[in-house]
C-alpha positions in Angstrom: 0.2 20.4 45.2 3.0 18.5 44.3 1.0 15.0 43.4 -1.9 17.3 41.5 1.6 18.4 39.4 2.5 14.7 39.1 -1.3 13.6 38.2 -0.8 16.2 35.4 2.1 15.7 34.3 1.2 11.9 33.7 -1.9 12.9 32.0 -0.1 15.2 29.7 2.8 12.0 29.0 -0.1 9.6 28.3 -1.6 12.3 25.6 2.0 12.9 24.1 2.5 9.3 23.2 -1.1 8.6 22.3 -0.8 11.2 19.5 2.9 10.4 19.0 1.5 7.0 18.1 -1.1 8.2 15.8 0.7 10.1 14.0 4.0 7.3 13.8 0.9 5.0 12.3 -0.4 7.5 9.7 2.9 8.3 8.7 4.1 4.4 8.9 0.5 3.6 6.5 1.4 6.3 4.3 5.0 4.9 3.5 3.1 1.8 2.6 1.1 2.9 0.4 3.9 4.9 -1.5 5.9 0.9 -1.5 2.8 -0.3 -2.8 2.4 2.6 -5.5 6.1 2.0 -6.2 5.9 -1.5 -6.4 2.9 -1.6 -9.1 4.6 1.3 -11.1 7.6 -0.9 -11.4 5.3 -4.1 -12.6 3.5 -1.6 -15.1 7.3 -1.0 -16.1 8.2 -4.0 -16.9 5.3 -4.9 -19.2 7.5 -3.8 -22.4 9.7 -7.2 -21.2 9.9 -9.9 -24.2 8.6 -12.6 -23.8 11.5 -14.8 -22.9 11.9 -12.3 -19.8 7.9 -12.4 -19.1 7.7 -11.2 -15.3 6.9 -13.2 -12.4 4.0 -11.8 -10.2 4.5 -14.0 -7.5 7.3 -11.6 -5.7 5.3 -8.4 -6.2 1.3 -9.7 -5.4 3.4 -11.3 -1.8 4.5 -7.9 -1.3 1.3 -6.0 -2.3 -0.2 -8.0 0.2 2.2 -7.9 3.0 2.0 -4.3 2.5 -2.4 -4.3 2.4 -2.4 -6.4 5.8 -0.4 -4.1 7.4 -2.8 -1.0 6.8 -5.4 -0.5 9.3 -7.3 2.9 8.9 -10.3 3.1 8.0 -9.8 6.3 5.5 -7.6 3.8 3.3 -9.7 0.2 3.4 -11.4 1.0 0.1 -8.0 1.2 -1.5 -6.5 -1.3 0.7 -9.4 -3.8 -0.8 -8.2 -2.5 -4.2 -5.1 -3.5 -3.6 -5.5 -7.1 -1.6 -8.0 -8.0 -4.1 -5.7 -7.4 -7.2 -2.6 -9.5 -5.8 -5.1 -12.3 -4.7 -6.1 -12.6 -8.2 -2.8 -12.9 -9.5 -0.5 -14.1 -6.6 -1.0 -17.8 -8.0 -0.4 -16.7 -11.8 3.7 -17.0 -11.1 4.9 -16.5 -14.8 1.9 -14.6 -16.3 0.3 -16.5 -19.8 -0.1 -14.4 -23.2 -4.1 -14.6 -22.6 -4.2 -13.3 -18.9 -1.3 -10.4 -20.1 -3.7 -7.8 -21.0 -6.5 -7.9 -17.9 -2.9 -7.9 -15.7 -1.9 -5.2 -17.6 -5.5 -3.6 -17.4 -6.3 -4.1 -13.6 -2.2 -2.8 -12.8 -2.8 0.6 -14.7 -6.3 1.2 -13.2 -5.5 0.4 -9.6 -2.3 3.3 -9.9 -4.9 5.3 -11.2 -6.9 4.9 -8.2 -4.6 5.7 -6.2 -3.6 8.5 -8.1 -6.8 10.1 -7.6 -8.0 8.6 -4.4 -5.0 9.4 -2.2 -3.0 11.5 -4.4 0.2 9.6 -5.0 2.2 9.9 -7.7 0.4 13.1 -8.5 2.3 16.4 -8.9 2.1 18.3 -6.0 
């Protein structure tokens, strides 16, 4: 009686941390995804910059993409691509040139609309 009680209470211990850890991931993926959201609305911010104080992508694409690594479920890879495939693009453009401006500017403002409507961030709730 007493090691069925044990068995049990092991079994239930395993099951508590399994979806203890599941849930520590969604919630840890979901805080990414609001950094990345967050970092993107503050590059779409600073667009209005002159050009003397023309942003440098370098520091936000390396954290977009820090950021897209670290997500793993499945639910989020098609935004996760989104996101990995717009900082590739531009993680090499360091001090971004007039002509590339406006397809940076372009890609940043449809990628927070993605997320807007694909996981609902930034949206009122």
């Amino acid at each position: 009686m007493i090691a069925e009680t044990r068995i049990i209470k092991k079994i239930a211990d395993f099951f508590s941390r399994l979806f203890q850890s599941r849930k520590e991931k969604k919630e840890r993926e979901a805080s990414l995804l609001q950094k990345s959201y967050d970092l993107l609305n503050e590059l779409e911010q600073k667009w209005s910059a002159s050009a003397d104080e023309r942003i440098d992508l370098v520091d936000y694409t390396n954290l977009l993409l820090q950021n897209a690594k670290e997500i793993k479920t499945r639910k989020n890879k098609a935004i996760v691509r989104n996101i990995r495939g717009f900082a590739k693009r531009n993680c090499l453009a360091g001090v971004i040139p007039i002509p590339e401006l406006e397809r940076v500017r372009r890609e940043t403002e449809e990628l927070i609309e993605k997320m807007k409507t694909d996981l609902g961030i930034g949206a009122p709730h």
